[in-house]
N, C-alpha and C positions, 0 to 999 in steps of 0.2 A: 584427589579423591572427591568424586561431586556426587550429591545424591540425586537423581533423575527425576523424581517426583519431591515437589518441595514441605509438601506437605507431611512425609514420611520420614519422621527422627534416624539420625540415626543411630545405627546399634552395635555393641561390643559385647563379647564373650570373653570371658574369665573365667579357664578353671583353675580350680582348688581357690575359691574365692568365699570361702566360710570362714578364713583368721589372715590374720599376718598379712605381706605381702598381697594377697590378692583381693583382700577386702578391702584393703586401702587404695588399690588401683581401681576398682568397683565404684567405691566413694568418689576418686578425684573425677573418674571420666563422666561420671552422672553429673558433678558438677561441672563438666565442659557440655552439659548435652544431650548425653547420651544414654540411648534404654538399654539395658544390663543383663545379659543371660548369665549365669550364677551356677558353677554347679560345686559340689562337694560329695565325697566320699564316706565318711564316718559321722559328720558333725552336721545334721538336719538345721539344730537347732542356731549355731555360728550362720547357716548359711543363709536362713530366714531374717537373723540379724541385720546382715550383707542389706539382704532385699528393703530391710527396712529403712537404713540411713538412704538407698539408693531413690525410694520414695520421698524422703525428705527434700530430696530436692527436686520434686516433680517428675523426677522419669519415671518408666516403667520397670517392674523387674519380675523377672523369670528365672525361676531353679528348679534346676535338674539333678536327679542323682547321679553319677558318674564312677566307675571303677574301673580303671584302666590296668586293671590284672586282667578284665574281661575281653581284649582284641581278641577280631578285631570290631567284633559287635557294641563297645564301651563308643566308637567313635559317633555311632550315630544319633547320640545326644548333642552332638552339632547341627545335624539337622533340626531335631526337635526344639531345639532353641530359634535356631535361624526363623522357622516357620511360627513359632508364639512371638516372637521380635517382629516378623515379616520383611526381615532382609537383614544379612551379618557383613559391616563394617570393617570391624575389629576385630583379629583371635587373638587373646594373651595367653598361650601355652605357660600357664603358671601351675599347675597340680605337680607334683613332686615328691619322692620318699629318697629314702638312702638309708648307710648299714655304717655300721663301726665296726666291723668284724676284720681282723686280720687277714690277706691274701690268701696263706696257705689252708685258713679254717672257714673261711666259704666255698655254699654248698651251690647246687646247680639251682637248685629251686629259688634261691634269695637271689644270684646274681638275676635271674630272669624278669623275678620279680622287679627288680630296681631299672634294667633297662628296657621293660615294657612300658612301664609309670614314665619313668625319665627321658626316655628315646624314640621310641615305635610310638605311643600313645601322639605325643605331640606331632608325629608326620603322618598318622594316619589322619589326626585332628585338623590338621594343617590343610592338606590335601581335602578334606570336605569342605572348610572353610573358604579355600582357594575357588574349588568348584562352581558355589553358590555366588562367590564376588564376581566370578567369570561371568556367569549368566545374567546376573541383574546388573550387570555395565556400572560404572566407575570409579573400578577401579580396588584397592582396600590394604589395611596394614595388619603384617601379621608379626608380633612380636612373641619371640622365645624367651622364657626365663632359662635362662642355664645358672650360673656360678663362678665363682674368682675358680673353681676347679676346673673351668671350662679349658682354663690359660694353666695352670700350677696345680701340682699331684698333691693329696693327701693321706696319711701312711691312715690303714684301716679304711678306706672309701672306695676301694678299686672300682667295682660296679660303676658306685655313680659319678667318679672320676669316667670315667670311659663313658658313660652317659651323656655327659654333660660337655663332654669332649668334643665326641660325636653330632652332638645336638647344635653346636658352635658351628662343625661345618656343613651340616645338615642346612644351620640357616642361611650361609654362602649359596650352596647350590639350590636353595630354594629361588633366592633373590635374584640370581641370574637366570632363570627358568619363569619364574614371574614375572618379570620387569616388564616383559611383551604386554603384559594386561593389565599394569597400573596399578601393581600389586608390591606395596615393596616390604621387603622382610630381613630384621634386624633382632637383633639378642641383647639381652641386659644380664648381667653378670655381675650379682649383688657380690659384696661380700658377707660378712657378720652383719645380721643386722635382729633388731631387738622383735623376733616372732616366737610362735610356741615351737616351733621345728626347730631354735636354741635356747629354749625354755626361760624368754625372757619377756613375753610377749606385754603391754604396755608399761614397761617399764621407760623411766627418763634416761636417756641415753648418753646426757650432757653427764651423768651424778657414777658414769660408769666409767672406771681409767684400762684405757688401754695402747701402753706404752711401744707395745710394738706395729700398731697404727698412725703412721702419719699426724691422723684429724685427733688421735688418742683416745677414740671412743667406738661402740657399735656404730650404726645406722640404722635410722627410724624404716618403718614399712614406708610412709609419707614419701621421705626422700626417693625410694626407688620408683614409687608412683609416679615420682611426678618427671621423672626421666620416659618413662614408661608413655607416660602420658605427652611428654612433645611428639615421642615416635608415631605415637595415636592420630595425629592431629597434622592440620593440613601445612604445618611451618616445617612438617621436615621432609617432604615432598620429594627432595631431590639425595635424602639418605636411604642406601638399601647394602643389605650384606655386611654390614658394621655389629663390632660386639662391643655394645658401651658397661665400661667397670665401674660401680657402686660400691667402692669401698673403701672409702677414706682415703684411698692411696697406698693399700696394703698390696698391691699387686708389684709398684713398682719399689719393695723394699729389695725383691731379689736378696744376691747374696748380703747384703747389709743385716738381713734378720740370719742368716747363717751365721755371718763371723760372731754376731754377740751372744750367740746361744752360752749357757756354761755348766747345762746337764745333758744328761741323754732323755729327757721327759718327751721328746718329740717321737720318739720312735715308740712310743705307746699311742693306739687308737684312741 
């Protein structure tokens, strides 16, 4: 990935980059560099936040409103970004929602909602982003946030289980279809980790047990950043179509977290 004029930073886009996860990925890549498009859904104020650390360290930043209930007219705040940026780098399809609602008591309206945000939103986003790296030559990286759901079901998530499922191989056949233009694209698939989406958001992660995680703890937004952030960057050049896990190692408990269960609490959302 080269930028053709060298006097022109380059630029990454983050949505749902007003908390958690995405303001932390916002933070690392301006400290690698780079000028930040920004957008957010509900939280004006998170998202100006965003802009402000991302100013700290000398880039530029740009926010956008964004609601991706709205496809497929929500997409073209990638544009508008790309064009206050003056050329897109980096998408990190990080915006996101989901449901706890049991299987047989969701309704049409909620599943839609979850894999418009989760699924459609990101390949429409994708594809404008794609677009723009096409035309302005060399090349660019587009990273999906999916989830450990992406790989493993969970009882009350169906939607964004299928979502995030979808989104996993969404990003395979992007990366094979891009590869021709120097474009490669890869999925991160946090587990647990300490944001307001599991109502823990800057909390210390080290002072929290949990015993049926490997690492025995959540995961910082920080950490998934900074996974996020080699994808970003020109040292993983020769990675595309991969879904890297952030989760302690709770993906590879498998049946090991089965056999020691010793209630039925799992089968409540």
């Amino acid at each position: 990935m080269s930028t053709p004029d060298s006097t022109q930073a380059r630029a990454a886009i983050i949505t749902g980059a007003d908390s958690g996860i995405g303001r932390a990925t916002a933070v690392r890549l301006a400290a690698d560099g780079f000028d930040i498009g920004i957008t957010y859904h509900t939280d004006k104020e998170g998202a100006e936040a965003t802009a402000g650390e991302v100013r700290e360290h000398g880039r530029r930043a740009a926010v956008a409103h964004m609601d991706l209930t709205r496809l497929p007219s929500a997409a073209e705040v990638i544009e508008e970004l790309t064009t206050a940026l003056g050329r897109v780098d980096v998408l990190v399809n990080n915006a996101g929602t989901g449901t706890a609602t049991p299987y047989l008591d969701l309704d049409h309206a909620t599943v839609q909602e979850v894999l418009d945000v989760d699924l459609v939103g990101p390949f429409l986003c994708g594809q404008r982003a794609a677009r723009r790296m096409i035309a302005q030559g060399g090349g660019g990286r587009i990273v999906n946030v999916t989830s450990v759901h992406e790989h493993q079901p969970r009882v009350g998530a169906a939607p964004y289980c299928a979502a995030k499922g979808g989104l996993g191989v969404l990003t395979q056949v992007m990366a094979l279809e891009l590869a021709q233009h120097g474009i490669t694209v890869n999925a991160v698939a946090p587990g647990e980790i300490a944001t307001p989406m599991t109502g823990q958001e800057d909390r210390d992660v080290t002072r929290v047990e949990r015993p049926g995680v490997p690492l025995r703890r959540p995961g910082d937004a920080r950490e998934v950043a900074a996974v996020i952030a080699f994808l970003a960057g020109s040292e993983s050049s020769y990675v595309t179509g991969a879904s890297w896990a952030v989760d302690g190692g709770m993906l590879r408990m498998g049946p090991m977290a089965g056999s020691h269960l010793d209630n039925d609490s799992w089968r409540r959302a």
